[in-house]
N, C-alpha and C positions, 0 to 999 in steps of 0.2 A: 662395460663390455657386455654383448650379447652374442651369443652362439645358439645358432640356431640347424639344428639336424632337418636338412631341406627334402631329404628322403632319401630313399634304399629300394636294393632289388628284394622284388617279392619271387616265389615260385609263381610259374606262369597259373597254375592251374588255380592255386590260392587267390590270385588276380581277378580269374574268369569268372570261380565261386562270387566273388564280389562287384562285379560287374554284371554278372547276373542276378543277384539281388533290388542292386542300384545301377541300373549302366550310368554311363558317364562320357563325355565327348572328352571331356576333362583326362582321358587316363592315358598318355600319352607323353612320353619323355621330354616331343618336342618345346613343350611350357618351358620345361626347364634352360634349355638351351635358349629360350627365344627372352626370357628374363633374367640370365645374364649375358647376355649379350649387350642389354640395356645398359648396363653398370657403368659405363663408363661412360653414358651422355646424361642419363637420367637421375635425377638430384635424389628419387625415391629411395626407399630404405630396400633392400633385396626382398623381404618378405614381403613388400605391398608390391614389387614387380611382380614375385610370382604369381601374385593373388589376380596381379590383372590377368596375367599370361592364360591361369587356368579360366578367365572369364571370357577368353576372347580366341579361343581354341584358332578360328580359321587366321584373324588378322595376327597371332602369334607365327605360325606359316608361312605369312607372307613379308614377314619381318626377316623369319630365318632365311626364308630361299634369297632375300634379296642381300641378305648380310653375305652370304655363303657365297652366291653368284655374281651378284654385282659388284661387292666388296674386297671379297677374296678373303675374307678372314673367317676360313674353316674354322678355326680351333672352338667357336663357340656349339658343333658338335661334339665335341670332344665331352660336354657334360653330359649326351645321352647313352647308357650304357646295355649293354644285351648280353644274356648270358644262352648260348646253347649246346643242347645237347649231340654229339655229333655219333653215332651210332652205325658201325657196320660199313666203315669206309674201309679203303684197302691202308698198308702201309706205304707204299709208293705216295698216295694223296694226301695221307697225315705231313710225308714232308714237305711237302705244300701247304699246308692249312698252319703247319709251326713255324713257316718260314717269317710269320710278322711280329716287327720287334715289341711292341708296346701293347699287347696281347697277354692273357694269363693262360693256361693251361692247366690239365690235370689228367692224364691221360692212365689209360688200362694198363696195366706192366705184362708186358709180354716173355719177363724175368720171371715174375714171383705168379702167374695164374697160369695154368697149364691151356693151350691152345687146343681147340675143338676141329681142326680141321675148315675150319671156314674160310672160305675165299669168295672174290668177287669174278666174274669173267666180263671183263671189259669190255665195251660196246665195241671198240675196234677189232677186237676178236669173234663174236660173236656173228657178226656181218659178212667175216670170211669162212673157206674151208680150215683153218685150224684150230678151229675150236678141243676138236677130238682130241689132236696134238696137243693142245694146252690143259686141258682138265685131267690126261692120262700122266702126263707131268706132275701136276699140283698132287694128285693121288699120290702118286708116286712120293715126292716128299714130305706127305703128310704121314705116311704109312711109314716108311724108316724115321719121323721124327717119334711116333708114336713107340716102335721099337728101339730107340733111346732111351724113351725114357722108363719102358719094359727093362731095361738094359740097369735101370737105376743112376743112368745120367740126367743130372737135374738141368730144368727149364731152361733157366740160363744160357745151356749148354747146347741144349736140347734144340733149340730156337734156330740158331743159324742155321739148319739145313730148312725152315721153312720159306715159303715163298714171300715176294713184296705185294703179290694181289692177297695177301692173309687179311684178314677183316679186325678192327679194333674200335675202338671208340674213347672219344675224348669230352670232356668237359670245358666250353671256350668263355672265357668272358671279355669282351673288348668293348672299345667307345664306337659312336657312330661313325666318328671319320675315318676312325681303322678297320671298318667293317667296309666304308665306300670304295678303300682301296683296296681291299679283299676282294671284293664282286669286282670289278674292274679286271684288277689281273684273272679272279679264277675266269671271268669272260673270255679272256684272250686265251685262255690255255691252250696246250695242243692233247690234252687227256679229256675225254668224253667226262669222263665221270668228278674231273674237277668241277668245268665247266656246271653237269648237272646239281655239284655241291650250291656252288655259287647262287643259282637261279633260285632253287630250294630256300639257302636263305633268305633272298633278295621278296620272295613269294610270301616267307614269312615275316618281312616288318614292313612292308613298301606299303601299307597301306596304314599300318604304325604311326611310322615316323618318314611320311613322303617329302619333309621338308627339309629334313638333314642329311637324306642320302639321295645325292642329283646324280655324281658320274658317272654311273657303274657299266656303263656299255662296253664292249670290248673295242679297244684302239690297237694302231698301229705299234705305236711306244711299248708295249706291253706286249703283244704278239709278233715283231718284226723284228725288233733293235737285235736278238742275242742270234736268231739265226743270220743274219744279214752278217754279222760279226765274224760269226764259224763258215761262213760260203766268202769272207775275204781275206783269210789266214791264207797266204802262201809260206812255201819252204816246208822244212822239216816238220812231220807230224805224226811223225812215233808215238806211240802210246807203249813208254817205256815204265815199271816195277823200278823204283827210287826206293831212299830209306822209311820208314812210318812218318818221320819225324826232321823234318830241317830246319832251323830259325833261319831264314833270308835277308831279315832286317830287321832293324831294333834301332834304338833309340842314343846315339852315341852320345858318350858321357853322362849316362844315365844317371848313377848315382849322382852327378855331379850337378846337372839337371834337376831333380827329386829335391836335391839340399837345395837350392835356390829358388824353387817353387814353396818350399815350406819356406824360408828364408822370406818371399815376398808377400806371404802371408803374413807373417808376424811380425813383418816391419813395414817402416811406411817408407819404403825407398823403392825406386826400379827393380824391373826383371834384371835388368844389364849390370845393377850396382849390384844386387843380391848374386850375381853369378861373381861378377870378383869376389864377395865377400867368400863363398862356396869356395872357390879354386886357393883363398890364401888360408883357409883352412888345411890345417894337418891331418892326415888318415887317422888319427888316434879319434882328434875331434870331430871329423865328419863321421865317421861308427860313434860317437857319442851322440852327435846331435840325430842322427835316423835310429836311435836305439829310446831317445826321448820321445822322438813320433809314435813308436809302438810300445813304449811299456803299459800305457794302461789297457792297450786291447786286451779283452776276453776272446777265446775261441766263437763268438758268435759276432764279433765286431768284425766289419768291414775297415781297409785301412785308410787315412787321412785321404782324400778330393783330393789332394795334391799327386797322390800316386799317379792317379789318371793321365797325368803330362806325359808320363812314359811308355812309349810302346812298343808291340813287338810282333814280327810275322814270321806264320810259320807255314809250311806244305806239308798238309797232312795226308797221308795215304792210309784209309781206315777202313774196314766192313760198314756195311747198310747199321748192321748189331749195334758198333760203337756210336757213329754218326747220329743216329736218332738219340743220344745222350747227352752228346757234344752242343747239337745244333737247340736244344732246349738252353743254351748261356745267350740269350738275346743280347747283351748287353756288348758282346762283339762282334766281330763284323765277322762273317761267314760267306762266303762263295765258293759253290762248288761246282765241277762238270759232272756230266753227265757215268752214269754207273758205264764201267769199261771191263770186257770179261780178262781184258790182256793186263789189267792189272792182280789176276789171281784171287783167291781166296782166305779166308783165316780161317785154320783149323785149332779150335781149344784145346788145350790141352788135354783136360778130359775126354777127350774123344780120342786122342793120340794113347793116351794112357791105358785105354779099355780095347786098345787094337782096332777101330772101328776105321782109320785110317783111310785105307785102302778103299773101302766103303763109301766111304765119305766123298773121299776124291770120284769115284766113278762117276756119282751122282751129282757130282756138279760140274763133271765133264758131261752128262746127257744134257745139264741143263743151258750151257753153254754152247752147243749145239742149236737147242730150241729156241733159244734166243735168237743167233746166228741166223736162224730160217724167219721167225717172226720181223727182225729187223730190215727185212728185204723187203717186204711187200706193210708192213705198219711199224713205222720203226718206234713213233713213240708209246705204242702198246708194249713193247718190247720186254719193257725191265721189269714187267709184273711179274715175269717168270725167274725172277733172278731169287736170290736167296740172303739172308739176312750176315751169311758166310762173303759175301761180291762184296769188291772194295770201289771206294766212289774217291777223287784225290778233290783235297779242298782246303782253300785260301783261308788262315784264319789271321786275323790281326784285331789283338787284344791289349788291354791297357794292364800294369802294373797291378792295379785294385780287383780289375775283375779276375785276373789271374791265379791271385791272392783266393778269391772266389769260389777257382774251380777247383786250385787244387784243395783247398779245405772241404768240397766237399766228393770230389773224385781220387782224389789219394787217401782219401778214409778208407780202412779195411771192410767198410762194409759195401766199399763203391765196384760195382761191377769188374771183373779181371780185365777185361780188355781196355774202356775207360781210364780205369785205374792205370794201367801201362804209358798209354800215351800222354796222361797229365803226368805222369812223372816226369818221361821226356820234354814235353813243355818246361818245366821249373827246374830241369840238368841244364838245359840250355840257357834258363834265363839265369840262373845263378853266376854261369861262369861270365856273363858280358854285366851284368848289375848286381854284383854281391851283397852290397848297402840295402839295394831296395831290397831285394828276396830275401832280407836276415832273419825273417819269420816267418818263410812261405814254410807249407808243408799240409797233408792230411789232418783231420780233425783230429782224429785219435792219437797224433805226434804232436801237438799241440802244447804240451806238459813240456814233453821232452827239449822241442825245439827251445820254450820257454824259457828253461829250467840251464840250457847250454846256453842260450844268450847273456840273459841277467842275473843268475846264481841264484834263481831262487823260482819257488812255485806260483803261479799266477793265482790271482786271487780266486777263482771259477775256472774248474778243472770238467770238462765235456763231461756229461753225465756217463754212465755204463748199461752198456746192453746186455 
């Protein structure tokens, strides 16, 4: 056996330090990608592919473009990686930028650092006469957020009356191919300042790695398909206030489902034979046999692959606040419409608590107003002005495991109040259609407890204490 560490990301500047000592034609990710791509025609050992690749910088290039372009098999981008810094974009563009699933993130907590009043004013705004109207706005929320938290209501709390043009910054790391299809859409955007994110990055690797990133122009498919969609909706189109929380559909006969997928694991017979086996199962021994999948989890284990069979959707009605929380669980599918002022507000309770109420509400009656005015003449500049309090309604559908996921780590008491609410709702609903599967769903810090009410006893590794 041989393992070999083929490389790692460096700090860029650390790079530059060393490419200015020795430049090199050689320092460029795409070797990587262009030798192994080789691997599966070429008899050579991987290390003596790389060795060529880095000797042959241009004809590596013309290996990749034609593997990627003529071939169709992307994925051998997939081994070049880029980390960046993303600095001083608004929150409306962050959920954009988090929207891609196979993407790392690490973003500024707009929870636990207190906000400086900074905001962006949007090229679409800036071009017309309401600029004035929009900056005397943002003032305006900034200054009663400030007086919150004069008030001694914390950040947290303090945050939803801020604006979605507020400024934050993120830490991104993705592969090449996830980056081509990042430039592509932010291309097609209908926000200026996506689009300008886009270019920005596109400016800083294009001359990198020109051989793994070919698409990135803005297309039709990307800029056309969702409004063509909402200009062919006939009938009813209310934008009617529902509950936070509905399951719509799920996965019938879940448990029963769950036990036949674990069942065609560990035998060698059909899905079809292991589902009789599953249904002539007794309720005592099906709660045994899904109590044998989960006893040796720890509070940091994720549950059996087999969970994932089961699924479940739900309609979430939530603040901009929760949603930037929600939509960090890449691992399920998320779509949302656009931010709606007729879906109302969420006021915290600490704000309800401290009397600020009345206050609160004014203020985001001015600001739905301003919105109101701005959506007539730039509609997609619009939601900058909204506040982190605006509810956005959005599709989720997630599987058993990742569920398992959320709520271990958004039912933890130290997971944000409003998050925290709605993953409860998530795991009330799925309890009652798959009892079997959710028998150990719950928050981190219940973890013991759930444990402890299942099997009669303390799990080996008890969540550490804060």
């Amino acid at each position: 056996m041989q393992i070999v560490l083929a490389g790692y990301n460096l700090d860029a500047e650390v790079l530059a330090e060393l490419l200015q000592a020795a430049p090199r034609a050689d320092a460029t990710p795409e070797t990587l990608s262009a030798a192994y791509a080789r691997i599966s025609r070429d008899p050579r050992p991987i290390t003596e592919l790389r060795r060529a690749a880095r000797q042959e910088v241009e004809k590596a290039r013309r290996s990749n473009a034609n593997i990627i372009f003529k071939m169709g098999h992307h994925s051998v981008a997939e081994h070049a990686v880029f980390n960046f810094d993303l600095i001083d974009v608004s929150r409306l563009a962050l959920e954009e930028i988090e929207k891609f699933r196979l993407c790392s993130y690490t973003e500024k907590s707009q929870r636990y650092q207190k906000l400086e009043g900074n905001f962006i004013v949007p090229e679409e705004i800036r071009t017309t006469n309401h600029e004035p109207l929009f900056t005397s706005l943002l003032a305006k929320q900034n200054k009663y957020y400030g007086e919150l938290l004069a008030r001694g209501i914390e950040a947290e709390d303090a945050r939803y009356v801020t604006p979605l043009a507020t400024t934050g910054q993120v830490g991104m790391t993705l592969n090449a191919r996830n980056l081509e299809l990042l430039l592509r859409r932010f291309a097609s955007s209908q926000l200026a300042e996506v689009r300008q994110i886009g270019q920005t990055m596109y400016e800083l690797v294009s001359k990198i790695a020109p051989s793994i990133i070919l698409f990135t122009a803005a297309n039709d498919f990307d800029g056309k398909t969702y409004a063509e969609l909402r200009a062919g909706v006939k009938g009813n189109r209310k934008r009617k206030l529902s509950a936070r929380c509905q399951l719509v559909d799920y996965t019938r006969d879940a448990d029963l489902k769950l036990i036949a997928a674990l069942l065609h694991t560990s035998t060698g017979t059909s899905f079809i034979n292991c589902r009789r086996l599953a249904k002539a199962l007794s309720k005592k021994e099906r709660l045994e046999f899904v109590k044998k999948a989960c006893r040796h989890m720890e509070f940091y284990d994720s549950t059996l692959r087999e969970f994932e069979h089961v699924v479940l959707t739900y309609d979430l009605v939530m603040s901009s606040s929760c949603f930037g929380q929600m939509k960090r669980h890449r691992l399920a599918t998320i779509t949302s419409q656009p931010y709606q002022v007729e879906l109302g507000v969420t006021v915290p309770p600490k704000l309800r608590a401290a009397g600020e109420e009345n206050n609160y509400l004014r203020l985001m009656a001015e600001t739905e107003e301003v919105f109101r005015q701005l959506a007539a003449t730039v509609p997609a500049a619009a939601p900058y002005v909204l506040t982190g309090a605006h509810r956005k309604r959005s599709l989720l559908t997630v599987n058993a495991r990742e569920l398992y996921h959320i709520s271990r780590l958004r039912e933890d008491s130290h997971a944000q109040w409003e998050i925290r609410e709605v993953s409860a709702e998530l795991t009330q609903f799925a309890r009652r259609v798959m009892p079997l599967t959710m028998l150990t769903i719950g928050g981190k810090d219940s973890y013991v407890a759930v444990y402890r009410q299942v099997f009669g006893r303390e799990p080996k590794i008890a969540p550490p204490k804060e």
